[in-house]
C-alpha positions in Angstrom: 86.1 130.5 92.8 85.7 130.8 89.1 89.1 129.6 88.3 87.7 126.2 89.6 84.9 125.5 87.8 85.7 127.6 84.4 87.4 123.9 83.1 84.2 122.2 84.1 81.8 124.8 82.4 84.3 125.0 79.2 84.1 121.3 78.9 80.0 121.2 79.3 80.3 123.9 76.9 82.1 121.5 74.1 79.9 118.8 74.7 77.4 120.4 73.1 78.8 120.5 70.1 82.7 120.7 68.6 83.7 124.3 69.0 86.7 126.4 68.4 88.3 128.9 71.2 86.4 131.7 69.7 82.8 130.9 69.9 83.6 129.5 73.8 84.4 132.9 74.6 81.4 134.1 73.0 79.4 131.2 74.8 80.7 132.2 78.1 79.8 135.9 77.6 76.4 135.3 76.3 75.8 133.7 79.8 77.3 136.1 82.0 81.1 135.7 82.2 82.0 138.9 80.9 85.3 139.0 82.6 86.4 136.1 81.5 89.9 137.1 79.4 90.2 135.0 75.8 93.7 135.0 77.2 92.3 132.6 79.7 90.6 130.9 77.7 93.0 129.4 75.3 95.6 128.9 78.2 92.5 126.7 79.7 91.9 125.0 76.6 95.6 123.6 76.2 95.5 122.5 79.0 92.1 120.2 78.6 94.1 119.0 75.6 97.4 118.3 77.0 95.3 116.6 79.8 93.6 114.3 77.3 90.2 115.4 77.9 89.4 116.8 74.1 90.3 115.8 70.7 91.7 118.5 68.2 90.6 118.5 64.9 92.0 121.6 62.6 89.7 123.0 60.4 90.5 125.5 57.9 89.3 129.1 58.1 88.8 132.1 55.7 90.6 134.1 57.8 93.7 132.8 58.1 95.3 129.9 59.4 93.4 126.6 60.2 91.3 126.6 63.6 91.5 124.2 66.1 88.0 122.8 66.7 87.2 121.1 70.0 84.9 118.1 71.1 84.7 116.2 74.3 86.1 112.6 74.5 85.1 109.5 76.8 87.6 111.0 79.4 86.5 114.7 78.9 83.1 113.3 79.4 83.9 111.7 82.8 85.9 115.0 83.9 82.4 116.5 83.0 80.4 114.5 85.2 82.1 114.1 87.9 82.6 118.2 88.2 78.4 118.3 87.7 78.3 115.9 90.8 80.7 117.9 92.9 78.8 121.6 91.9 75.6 119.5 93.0 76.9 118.1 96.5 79.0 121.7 97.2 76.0 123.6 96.0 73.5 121.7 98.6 76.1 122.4 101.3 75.9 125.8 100.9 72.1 126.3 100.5 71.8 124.3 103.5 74.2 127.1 105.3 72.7 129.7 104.0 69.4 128.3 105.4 70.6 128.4 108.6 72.5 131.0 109.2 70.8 134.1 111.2 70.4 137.4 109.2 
């Protein structure tokens, strides 16, 4: 289940503010995705930018070479709310379920 939403919580994530691969992780863990792999991570993230959902701006680093800093576009934006409106209708569903089922 994670697998399907992790795109639409990375993207919420950028639109907060332009972020690079690194601090997303970091993001992520702070709020309880421990287990999510930086492996998975940057695979997600090139693919939200071959999709056309960020823009890319390289920024250069102390550390090495340049970063690739993310930020959420019109379409990115979009993605975002429409995955927000689905979590909402999917989440009711399943509270009303869980209401109802015996125990």
């Amino acid at each position: 289940m994670l697998k399907g939403t992790l795109e639409g919580v990375v993207l919420t994530a950028l639109s907060t503010k332009p972020t690079h691969g690194y601090e997303i992780v970091g993001w992520l863990r702070e709020r309880g995705f421990e287990d999510v792999a930086e492996g998975t991570v940057y695979a997600l993230l090139v693919r939200i930018e071959q999709r056309g959902l960020v823009d890319v701006t390289r920024v250069p680093s102390d550390k090495g070479p340049s970063r690739k800093v993310y930020s959420v576009n019109d379409l990115g934006q979009e993605y975002i709310n429409e995955f927000w409106a689905t979590w909402d209708t999917l989440a009711n569903r399943l509270e009303a379920i869980n209401r109802g089922r015996s125990r």
